[in-house]
C-alpha positions in Angstrom: 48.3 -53.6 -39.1 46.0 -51.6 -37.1 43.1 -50.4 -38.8 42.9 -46.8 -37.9 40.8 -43.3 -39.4 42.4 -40.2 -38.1 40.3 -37.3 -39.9 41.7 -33.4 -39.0 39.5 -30.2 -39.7 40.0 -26.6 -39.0 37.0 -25.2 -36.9 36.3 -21.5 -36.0 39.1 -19.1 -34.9 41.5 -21.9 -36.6 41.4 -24.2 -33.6 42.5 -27.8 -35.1 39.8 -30.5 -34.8 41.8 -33.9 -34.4 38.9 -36.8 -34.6 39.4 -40.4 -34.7 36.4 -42.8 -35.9 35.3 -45.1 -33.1 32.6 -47.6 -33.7 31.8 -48.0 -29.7 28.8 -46.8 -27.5 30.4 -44.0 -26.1 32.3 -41.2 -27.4 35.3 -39.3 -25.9 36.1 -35.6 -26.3 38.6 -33.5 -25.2 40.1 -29.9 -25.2 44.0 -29.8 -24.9 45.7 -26.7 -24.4 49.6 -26.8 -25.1 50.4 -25.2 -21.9 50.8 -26.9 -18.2 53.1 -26.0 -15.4 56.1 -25.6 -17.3 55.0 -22.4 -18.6 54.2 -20.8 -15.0 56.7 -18.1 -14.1 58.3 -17.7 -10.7 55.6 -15.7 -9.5 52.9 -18.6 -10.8 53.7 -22.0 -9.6 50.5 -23.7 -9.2 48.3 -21.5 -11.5 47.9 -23.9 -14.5 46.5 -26.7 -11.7 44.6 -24.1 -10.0 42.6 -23.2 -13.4 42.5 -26.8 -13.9 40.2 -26.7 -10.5 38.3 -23.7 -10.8 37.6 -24.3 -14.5 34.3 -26.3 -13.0 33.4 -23.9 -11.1 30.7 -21.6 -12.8 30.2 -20.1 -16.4 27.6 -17.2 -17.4 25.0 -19.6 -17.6 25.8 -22.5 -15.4 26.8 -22.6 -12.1 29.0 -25.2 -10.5 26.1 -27.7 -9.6 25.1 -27.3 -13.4 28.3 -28.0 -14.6 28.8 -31.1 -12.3 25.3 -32.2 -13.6 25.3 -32.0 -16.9 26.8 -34.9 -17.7 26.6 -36.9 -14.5 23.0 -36.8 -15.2 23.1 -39.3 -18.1 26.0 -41.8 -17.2 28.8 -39.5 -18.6 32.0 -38.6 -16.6 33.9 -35.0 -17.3 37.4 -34.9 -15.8 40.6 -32.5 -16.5 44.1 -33.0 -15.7 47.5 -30.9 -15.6 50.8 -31.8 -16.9 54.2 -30.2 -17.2 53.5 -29.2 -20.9 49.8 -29.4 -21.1 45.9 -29.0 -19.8 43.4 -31.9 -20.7 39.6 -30.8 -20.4 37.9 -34.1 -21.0 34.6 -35.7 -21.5 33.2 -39.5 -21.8 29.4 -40.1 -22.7 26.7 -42.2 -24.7 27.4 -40.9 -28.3 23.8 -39.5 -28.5 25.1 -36.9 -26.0 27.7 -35.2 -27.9 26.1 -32.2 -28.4 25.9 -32.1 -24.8 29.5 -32.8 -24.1 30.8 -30.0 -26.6 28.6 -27.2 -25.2 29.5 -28.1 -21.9 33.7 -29.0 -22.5 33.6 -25.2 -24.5 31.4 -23.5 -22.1 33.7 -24.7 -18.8 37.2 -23.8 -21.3 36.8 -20.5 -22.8 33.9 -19.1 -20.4 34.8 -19.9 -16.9 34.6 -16.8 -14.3 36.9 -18.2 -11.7 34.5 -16.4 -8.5 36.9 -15.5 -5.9 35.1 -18.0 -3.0 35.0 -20.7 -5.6 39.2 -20.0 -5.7 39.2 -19.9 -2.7 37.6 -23.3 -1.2 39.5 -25.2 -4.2 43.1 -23.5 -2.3 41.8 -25.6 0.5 41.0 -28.6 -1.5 44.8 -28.6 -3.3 46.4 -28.0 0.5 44.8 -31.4 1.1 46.1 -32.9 -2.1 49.5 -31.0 -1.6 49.2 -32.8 2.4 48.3 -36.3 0.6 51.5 -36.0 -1.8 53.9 -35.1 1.3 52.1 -37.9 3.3 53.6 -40.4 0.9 57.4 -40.3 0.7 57.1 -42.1 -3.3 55.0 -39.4 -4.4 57.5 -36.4 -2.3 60.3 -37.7 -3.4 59.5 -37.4 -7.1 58.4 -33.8 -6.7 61.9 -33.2 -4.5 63.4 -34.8 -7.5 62.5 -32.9 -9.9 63.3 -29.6 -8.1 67.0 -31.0 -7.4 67.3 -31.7 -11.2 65.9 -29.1 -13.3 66.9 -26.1 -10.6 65.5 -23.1 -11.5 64.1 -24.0 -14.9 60.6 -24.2 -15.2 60.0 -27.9 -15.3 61.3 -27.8 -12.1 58.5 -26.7 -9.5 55.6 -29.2 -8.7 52.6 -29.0 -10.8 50.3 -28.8 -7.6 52.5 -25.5 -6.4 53.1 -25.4 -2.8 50.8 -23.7 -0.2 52.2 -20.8 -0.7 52.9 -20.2 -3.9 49.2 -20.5 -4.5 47.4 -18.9 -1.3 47.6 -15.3 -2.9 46.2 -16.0 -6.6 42.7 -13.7 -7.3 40.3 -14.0 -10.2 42.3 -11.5 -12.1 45.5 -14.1 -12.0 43.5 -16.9 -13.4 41.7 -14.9 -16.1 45.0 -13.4 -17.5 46.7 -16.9 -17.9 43.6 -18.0 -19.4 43.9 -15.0 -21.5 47.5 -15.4 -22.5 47.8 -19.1 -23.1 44.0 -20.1 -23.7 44.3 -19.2 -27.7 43.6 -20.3 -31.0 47.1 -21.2 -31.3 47.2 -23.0 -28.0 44.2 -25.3 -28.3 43.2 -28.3 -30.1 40.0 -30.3 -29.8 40.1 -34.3 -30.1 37.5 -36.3 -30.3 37.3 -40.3 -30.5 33.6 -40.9 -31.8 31.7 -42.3 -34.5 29.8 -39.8 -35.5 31.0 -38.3 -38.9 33.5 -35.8 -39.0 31.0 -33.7 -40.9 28.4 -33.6 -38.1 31.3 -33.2 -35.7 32.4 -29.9 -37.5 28.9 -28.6 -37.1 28.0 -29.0 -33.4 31.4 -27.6 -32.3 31.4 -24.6 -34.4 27.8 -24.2 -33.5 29.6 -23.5 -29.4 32.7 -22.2 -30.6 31.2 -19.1 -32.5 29.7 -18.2 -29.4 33.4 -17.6 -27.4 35.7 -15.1 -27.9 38.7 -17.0 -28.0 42.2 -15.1 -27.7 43.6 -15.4 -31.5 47.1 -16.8 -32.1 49.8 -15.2 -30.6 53.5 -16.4 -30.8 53.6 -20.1 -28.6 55.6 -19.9 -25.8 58.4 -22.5 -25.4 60.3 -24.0 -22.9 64.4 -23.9 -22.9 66.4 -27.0 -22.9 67.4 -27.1 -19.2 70.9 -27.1 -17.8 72.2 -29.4 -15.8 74.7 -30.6 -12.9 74.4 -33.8 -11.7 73.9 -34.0 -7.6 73.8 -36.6 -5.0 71.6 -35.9 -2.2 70.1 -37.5 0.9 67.5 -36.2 3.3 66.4 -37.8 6.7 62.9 -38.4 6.6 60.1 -39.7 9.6 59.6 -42.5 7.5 60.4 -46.3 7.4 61.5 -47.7 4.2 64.1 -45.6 2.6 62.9 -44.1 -0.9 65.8 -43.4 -4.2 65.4 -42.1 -7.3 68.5 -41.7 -9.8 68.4 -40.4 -13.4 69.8 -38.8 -15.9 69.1 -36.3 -18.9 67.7 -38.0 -22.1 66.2 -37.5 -25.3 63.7 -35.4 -26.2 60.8 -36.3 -27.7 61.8 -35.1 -31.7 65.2 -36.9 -31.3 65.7 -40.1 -33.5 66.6 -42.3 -30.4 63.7 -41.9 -28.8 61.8 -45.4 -29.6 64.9 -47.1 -29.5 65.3 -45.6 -25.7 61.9 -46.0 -25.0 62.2 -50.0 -26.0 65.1 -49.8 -23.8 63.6 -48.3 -20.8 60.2 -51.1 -21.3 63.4 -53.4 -20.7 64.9 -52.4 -17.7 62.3 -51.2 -15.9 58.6 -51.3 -17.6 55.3 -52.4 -16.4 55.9 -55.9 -17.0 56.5 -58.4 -14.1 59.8 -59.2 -16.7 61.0 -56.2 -16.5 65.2 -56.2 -15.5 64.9 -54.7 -12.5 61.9 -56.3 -11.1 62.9 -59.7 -12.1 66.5 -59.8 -10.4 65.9 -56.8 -7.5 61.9 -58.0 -6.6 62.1 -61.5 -7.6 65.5 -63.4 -7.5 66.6 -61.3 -4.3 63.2 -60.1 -2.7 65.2 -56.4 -1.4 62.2 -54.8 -3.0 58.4 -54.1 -2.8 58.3 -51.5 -5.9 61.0 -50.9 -8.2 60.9 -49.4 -11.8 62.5 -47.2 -14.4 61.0 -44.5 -16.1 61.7 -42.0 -19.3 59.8 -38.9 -20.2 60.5 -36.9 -23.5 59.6 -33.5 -23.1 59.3 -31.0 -26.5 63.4 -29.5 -25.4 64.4 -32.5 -22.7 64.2 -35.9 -21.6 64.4 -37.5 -18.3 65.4 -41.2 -17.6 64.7 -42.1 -14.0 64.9 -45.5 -11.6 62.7 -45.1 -8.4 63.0 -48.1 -6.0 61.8 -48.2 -2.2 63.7 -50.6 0.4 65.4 -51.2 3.4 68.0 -49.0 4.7 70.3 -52.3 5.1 69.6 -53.1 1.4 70.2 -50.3 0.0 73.9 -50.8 -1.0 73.1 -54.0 -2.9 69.7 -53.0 -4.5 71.9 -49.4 -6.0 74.9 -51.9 -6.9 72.6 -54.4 -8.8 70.7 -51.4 -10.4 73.9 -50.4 -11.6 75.4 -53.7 -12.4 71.5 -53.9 -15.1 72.1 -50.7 -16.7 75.6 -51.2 -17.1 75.3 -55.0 -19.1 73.3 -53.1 -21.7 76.4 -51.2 -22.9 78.5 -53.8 -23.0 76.2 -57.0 -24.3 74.4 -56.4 -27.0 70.5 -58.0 -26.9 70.3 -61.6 -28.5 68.1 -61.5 -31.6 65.3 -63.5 -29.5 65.4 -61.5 -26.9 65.4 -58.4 -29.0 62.0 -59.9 -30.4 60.8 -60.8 -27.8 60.8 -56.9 -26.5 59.5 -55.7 -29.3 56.6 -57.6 -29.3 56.1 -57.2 -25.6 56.3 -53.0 -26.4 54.0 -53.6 -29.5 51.6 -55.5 -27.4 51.3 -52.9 -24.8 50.4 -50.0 -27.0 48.0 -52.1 -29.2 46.4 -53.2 -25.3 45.8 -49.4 -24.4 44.2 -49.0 -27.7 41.1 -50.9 -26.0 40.7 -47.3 -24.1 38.5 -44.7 -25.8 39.8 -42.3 -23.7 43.8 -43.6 -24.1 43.3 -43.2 -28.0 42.5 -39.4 -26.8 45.4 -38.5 -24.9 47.6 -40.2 -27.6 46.4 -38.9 -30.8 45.8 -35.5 -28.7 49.8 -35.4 -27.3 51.0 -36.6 -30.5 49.3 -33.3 -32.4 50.7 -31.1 -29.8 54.3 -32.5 -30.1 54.3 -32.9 -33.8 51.6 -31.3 -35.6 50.6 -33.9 -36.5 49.1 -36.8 -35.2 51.5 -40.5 -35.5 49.8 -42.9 -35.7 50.1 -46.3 -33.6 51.3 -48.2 -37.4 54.0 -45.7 -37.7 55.0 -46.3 -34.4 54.6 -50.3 -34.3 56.8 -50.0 -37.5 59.3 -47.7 -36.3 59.7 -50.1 -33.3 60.3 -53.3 -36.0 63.4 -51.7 -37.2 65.3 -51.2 -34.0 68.4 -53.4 -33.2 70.4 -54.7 -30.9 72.6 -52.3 -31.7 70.5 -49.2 -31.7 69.6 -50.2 -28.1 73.4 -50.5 -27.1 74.0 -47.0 -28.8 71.4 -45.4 -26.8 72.4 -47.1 -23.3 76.3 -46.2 -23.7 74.9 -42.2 -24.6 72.6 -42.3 -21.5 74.1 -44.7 -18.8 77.2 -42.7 -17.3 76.9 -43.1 -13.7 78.8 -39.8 -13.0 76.0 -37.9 -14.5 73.1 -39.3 -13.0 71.5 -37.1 -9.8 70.4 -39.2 -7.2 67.7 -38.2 -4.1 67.6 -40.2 -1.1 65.0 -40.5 1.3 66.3 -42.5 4.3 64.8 -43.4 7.4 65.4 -40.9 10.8 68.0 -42.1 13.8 68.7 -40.6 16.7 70.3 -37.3 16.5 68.9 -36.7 12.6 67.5 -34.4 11.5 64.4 -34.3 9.1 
């Protein structure tokens, strides 16, 4: 068993202190905000990543450089990223710094000023990461994906925006969606350290008292989406053709989900094992990158296979990805090989547990999600009790080829059009 000390609090204007005790050099601190592009209306695709920009970009008392400084100055690194369902403000840093990190990680969160030039030259810094994206038919093709499946729900839209969907956005923009979804009922801190919880408490409240943080309002949430499965394919200036198939699956509260998630580690994980890499990649070489992927949202789920090949492979690389998912609802995992996944699932977690700042998304996604934080023995238990038969339950619910939507990038010919 994992020997873990996951310690909660409740810190000014109720914001929920998630700390886990980590006897290493450096500490790892974070503020997560249970709002990303998914909660964007029409009008704001691109706002959440935008914020996520300008949120460096000058307090009342520090100006970008400052901000950029602080911790640069003594080894630490301060980073932020944006997801579909939520904003990560994150800090890593010699543990005698932590008063450092929380003054600046509050300061940048609930502070920020968002100057319209500063907006404005990080417009022209997301056109270029937009232009990288579209450069790189893998990476488009996900985004084109997602628009194709999810339609007009709000999961749909890239989390970057598109160039023109953000060219218009003013300080006022950014400062009400800070306002709105920036609150105490929005917002938890995590924080992977060994300094006590006690001591934590203190420095943190010492910052927070100093904001005026929106108080809780009613959380926002997100629909299940509809769907209706399509089969599209686009002619692209490019020269290896690009698919990606999937299907709806379960959300991230539904029982299935480990057993789906062992499933999906199967047929398509980061291991050179993996189903699909092993007979596509390695017995019949029609591949570079293949691999499958799931995603459980709070409402939804998303299994997906993305593989990149030769036009004149294509045929057999879709039949043999077909001819994988479909042995796993009709042959039911031998109990050695259904060990042997576990263990390899098991192992991968405990692996990412070597990564103060890992251990911070996780415990920090699992307290958005659930309310609570699960911890990796839960989990490593959880995944001891699936069967074979749990695993050929979930792919018979999942794997119906008529309602998978499938995007195809293939290569231009004369007379196409991209």
């Amino acid at each position: 068993m994992y020997n873990e000390k996951i310690s909660t609090a409740v810190l000014h204007h109720n914001i929920i202190l998630v700390s886990k005790e980590w006897h290493q050099l450096n500490s790892h601190l974070g503020i997560m905000i249970d709002c990303g592009s998914g909660f964007e209306q029409a009008h704001q695709h691109g706002l959440a990543h935008l914020i996520e920009h300008c949120i460096f970009k000058g307090t009342a008392k520090r100006k970008s450089f400052h901000i950029i400084n602080r911790l640069d100055a003594v080894g630490g690194e301060l980073n932020a990223y944006t997801s579909k369902e939520e904003t990560c403000y994150h800090a890593s840093f010699r543990n005698e710094y932590y008063d450092r990190a929380a003054d600046l990680l509050i300061d940048i969160t609930f502070n920020s000023l968002f100057p319209q030039a500063e907006i404005e030259k990080e417009k022209s810094v997301i056109y270029e990461e937009i232009n990288s994206y579209q450069d790189s038919p893998a990476e488009q093709v996900m985004d084109d994906y997602d628009e194709l499946f999810y339609g007009k729900h709000p999961l749909a839209h890239p989390i970057l925006g598109t160039k023109d969907s953000i060219a218009n956005f003013t300080t006022n923009d950014l400062q009400a969606f800070v306002q709105q979804h920036y609150n105490s009922a929005n917002v938890i801190i995590v924080s992977v350290s060994p300094l006590p919880m006690a001591e934590q408490v203190i420095i943190l409240n010492k910052y927070l008292e100093q904001c005026n943080i929106p108080q809780a309002t009613a959380k926002p949430k997100l629909s299940k989406p509809s769907y209706t499965p399509k089969n599209v394919t686009v002619a692209k200036d490019i020269s290896q053709l690009h698919c990606l198939l999937g299907v709806p699956a379960y959300a991230h509260k539904q029982k299935e989900r480990l057993a789906f998630m062992l499933l999906n580690n199967i047929i398509g994980g980061p291991a050179m094992n993996a189903a699909l890499n092993m007979h596509i990649r390695e017995k019949n070489a029609w591949v570079y990158d293949i691999s499958s992927n799931y995603t459980s949202y709070k409402n939804s789920g998303q299994f997906s296979i993305y593989y990149g090949c030769d036009e004149a492979n294509h045929d057999k690389v879709n039949s043999a990805v077909w001819k994988i998912l479909n042995s796993f609802t009709t042959t039911k995992l031998s109990e050695l090989k259904l060990r042997e996944a576990k263990n390899q699932l098991s192992g991968q977690i405990s692996l990412g547990l070597d990564s103060g700042i890992s251990n911070l998304f996780g415990i920090g996604k699992s307290q958005l999600m659930n309310n609570r934080v699960i911890t990796v023995n839960e989990s490593l238990l959880e995944i001891d009790k699936i069967t074979a038969s749990d695993l050929m339950h979930v792919a018979n619910q999942i794997f119906n080829q008529h309602n998978f939507t499938q995007l195809v990038f293939t290569p231009t010919h004369n007379g196409d059009n991209n």
